[in-house]
C-alpha positions as a printed Julia matrix, in Angstrom:
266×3 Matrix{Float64}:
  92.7   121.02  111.11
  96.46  120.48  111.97
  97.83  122.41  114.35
 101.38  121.33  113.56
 102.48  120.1   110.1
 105.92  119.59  109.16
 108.72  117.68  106.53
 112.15  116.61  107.93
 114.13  114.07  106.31
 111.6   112.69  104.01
 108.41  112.59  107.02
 106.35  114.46  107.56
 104.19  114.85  111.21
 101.52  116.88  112.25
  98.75  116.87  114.88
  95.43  117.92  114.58
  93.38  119.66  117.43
  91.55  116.52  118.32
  95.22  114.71  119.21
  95.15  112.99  115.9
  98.65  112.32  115.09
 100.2   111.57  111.34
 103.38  110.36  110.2
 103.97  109.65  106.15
 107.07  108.87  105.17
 107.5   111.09  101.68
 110.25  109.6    99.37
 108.66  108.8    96.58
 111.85  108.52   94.22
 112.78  105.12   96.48
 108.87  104.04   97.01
 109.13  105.36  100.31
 112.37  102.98  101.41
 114.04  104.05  104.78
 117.37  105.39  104.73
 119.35  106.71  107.84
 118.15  109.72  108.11
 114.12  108.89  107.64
 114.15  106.41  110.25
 115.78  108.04  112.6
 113.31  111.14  112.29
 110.36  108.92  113.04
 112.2   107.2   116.13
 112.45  111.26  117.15
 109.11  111.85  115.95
 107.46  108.67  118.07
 110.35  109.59  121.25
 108.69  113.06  121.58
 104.87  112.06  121.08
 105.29  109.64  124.07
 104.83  112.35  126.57
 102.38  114.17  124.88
  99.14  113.8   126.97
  97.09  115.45  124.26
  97.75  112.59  121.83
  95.16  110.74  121.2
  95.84  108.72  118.0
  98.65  108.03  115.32
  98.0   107.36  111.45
 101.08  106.08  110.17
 101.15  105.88  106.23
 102.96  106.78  102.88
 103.0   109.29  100.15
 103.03  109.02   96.61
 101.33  105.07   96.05
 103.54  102.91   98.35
 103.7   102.75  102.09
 107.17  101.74  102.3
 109.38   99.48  100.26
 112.21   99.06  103.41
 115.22  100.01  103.79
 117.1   101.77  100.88
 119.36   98.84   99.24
 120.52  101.81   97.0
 122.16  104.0    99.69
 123.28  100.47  101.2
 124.6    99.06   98.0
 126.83  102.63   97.66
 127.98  102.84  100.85
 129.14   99.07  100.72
 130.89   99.88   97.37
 132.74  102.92   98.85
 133.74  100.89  102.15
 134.72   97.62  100.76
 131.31   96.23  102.63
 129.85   96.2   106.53
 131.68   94.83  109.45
 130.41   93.81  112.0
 129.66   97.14  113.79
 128.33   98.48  110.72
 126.39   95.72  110.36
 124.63   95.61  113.87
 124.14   99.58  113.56
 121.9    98.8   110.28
 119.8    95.93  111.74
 119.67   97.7   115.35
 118.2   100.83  113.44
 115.16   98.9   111.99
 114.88   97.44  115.52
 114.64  100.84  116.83
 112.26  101.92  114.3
 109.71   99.39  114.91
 110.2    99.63  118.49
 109.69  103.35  118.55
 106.09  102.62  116.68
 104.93   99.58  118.92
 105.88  101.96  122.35
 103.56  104.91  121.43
 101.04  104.71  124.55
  98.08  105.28  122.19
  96.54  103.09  119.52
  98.56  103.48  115.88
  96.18  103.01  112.63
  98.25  101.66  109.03
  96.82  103.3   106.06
  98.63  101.26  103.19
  98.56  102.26  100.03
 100.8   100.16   97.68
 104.35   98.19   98.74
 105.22   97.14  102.27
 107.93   95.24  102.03
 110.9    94.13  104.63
 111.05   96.76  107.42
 108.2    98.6   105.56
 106.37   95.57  106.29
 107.02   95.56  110.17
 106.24   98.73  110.44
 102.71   98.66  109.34
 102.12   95.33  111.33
 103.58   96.99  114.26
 100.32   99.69  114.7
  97.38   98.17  116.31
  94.88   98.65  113.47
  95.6    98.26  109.57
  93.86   99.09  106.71
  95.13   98.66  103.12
  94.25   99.11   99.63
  93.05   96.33   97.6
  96.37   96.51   95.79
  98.55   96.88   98.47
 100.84   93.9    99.48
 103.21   92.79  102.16
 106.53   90.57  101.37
 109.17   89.54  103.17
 111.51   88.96  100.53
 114.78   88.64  102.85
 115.71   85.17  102.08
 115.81   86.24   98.41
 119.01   88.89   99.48
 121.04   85.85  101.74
 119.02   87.86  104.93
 116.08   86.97  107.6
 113.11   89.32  108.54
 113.69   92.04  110.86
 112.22   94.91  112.63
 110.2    92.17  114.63
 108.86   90.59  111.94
 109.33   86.93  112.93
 107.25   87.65  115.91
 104.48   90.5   114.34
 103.57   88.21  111.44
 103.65   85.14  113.06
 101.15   86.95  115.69
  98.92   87.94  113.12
  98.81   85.37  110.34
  99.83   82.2   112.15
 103.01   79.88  111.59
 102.22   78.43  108.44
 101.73   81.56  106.52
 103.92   83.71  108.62
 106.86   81.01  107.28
 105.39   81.05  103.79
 106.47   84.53  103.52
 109.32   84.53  105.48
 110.95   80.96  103.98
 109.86   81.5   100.39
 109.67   84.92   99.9
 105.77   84.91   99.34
 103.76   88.13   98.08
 100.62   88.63  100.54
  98.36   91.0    98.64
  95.79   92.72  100.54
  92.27   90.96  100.25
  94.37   87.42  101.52
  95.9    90.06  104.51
  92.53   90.08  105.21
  91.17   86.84  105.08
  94.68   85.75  106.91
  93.95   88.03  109.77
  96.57   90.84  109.07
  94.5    93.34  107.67
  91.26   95.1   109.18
  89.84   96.14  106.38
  90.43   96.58  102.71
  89.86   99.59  100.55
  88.35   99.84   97.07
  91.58  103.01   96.56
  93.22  105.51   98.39
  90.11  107.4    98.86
  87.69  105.03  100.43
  90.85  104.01  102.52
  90.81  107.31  104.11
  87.36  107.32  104.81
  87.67  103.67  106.58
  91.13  104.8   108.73
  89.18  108.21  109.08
  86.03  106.3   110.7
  88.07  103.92  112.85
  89.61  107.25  114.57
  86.53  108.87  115.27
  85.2   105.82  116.84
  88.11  105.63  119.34
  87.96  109.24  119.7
  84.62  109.19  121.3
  86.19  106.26  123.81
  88.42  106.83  127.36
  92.01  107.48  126.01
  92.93  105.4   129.39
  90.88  102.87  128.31
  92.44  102.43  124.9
  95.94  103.24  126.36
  95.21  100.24  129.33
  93.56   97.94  126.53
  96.41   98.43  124.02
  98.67   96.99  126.46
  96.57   94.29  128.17
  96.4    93.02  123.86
 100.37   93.36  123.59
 101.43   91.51  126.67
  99.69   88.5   125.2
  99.96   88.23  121.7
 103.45   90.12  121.15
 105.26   88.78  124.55
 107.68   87.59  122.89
 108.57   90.61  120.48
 112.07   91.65  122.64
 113.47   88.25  122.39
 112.5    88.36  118.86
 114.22   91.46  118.14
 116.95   90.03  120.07
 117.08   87.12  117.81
 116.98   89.11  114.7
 119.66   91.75  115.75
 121.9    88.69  116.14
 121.6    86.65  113.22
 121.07   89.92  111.22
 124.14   91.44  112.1
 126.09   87.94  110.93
 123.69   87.59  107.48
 124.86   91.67  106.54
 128.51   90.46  106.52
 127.77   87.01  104.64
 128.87   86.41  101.16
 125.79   85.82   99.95
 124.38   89.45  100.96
 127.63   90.6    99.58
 126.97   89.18   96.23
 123.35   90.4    96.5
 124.63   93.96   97.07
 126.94   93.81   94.35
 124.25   92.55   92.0
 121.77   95.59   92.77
 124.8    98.13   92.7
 125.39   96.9    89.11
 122.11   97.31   88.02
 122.07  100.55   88.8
């Protein structure tokens, strides 16, 4: 039963009585892609949960049949028409947001469960590799279509992928653009289980709680970051990376053209 429940901005967050935490992102009219306002509720969301000593666990999913398709190209595409494009400040304020995001997720002291259900895609896709546990429906996917736009992976991505599905495939998706559906997530190593539907995917995220319910919360807490120093040391400099040649790719002619292309279409 949740003790608080709430919708701001296109999330919503609650927590139960048993310190079970949830944030779905609800925007179902842009398959759950993040604009301004979205992301920077769950970076307020995840800021105020991290001194919560009641919080036990966060389930971090999406409503309406896609987890999250990244960041809202639309709302980009506009405001790029209206301002004659990004500079450079405006460009390192988008790519520093996504940064932010992620960062917010990966800091929670507690472990974070992914329930995807449909699309992750670009920062949607870091942000369910960024929690510590992920389960996905069989026809979920994961893409990192940047390249396709004139951009690179963000939000960590260059290190979270690479740490979960190895170099070759991590490059596969980042260098052509490759669709990972969720049973070869699996077999890759990204995934920890996979889902017949949205139902049974509950009932697998909903069993993987109650099993680290019934452990030490200092134990998970001390374990979660014994696992992060070693296999994500390198996320900062990552970020780092990203925020730099992002903020350079946003002003490029080639994202330009890219941006003008989808604001046409629509």
């Amino acid at each position: 039963m949740a003790s608080e429940s709430r919708c701001r901005d296109g999330v919503w967050d609650g927590i139960d009585d048993d310190g079970v935490a949830r944030l779905e992102i609800d925007r179902p009219d842009r398959m759950n892609a993040l604009d301004g306002l979205a992301s920077a509720r769950l970076v307020e969301v995840c800021g105020q949960w991290r001194s919560r000593n009641d919080l036990r666990v966060v389930i971090l999913s999406g409503r309406g049949g896609a987890f999250c398709a990244g960041a809202d190209v639309a709302g980009m595409a506009s405001s790029a028409a209206s301002s004659g494009g990004f500079d450079a400040d405006a460009s390192r304020g988008i790519i520093e947001s996504g940064s932010r995001l992620v960062g917010a997720v990966r800091d929670l002291p507690v472990p974070v469960v992914a329930a995807v259900d449909g699309a992750a895609v670009g920062i949607g896709a870091s942000l369910a590799v960024a929690a510590d546990l992920v389960y996905a429906t069989a026809r979920s996917y994961f893409l990192l279509a940047f390249v396709n736009i004139g951009l690179m992976p963000d939000g960590g991505a260059t290190a979270l992928f690479t740490a979960s599905v190895g170099r070759a495939r991590a490059n596969a998706m980042a260098l052509l653009g490759e669709k990972l559906f969720a049973p070869e997530a699996f077999d890759a190593g990204l995934l920890n289980g996979v889902a017949d539907d949205a139902d049974h995917l509950e009932g697998l995220v909903d069993g993987a709680v109650r099993r680290m319910l019934r452990s030490s919360p200092d134990a998970l807490a001390m374990t979660k970051s014994a696992l992060d120093a070693h296999a994500l040391g390198g996320f900062q400099a990552a970020i780092g990376r990203e925020i730099t040649g992002q903020t350079a790719l946003l002003q490029s002619p080639a994202f330009q053209r890219a941006l003008a292309a989808f604001a046409g279409e629509r």
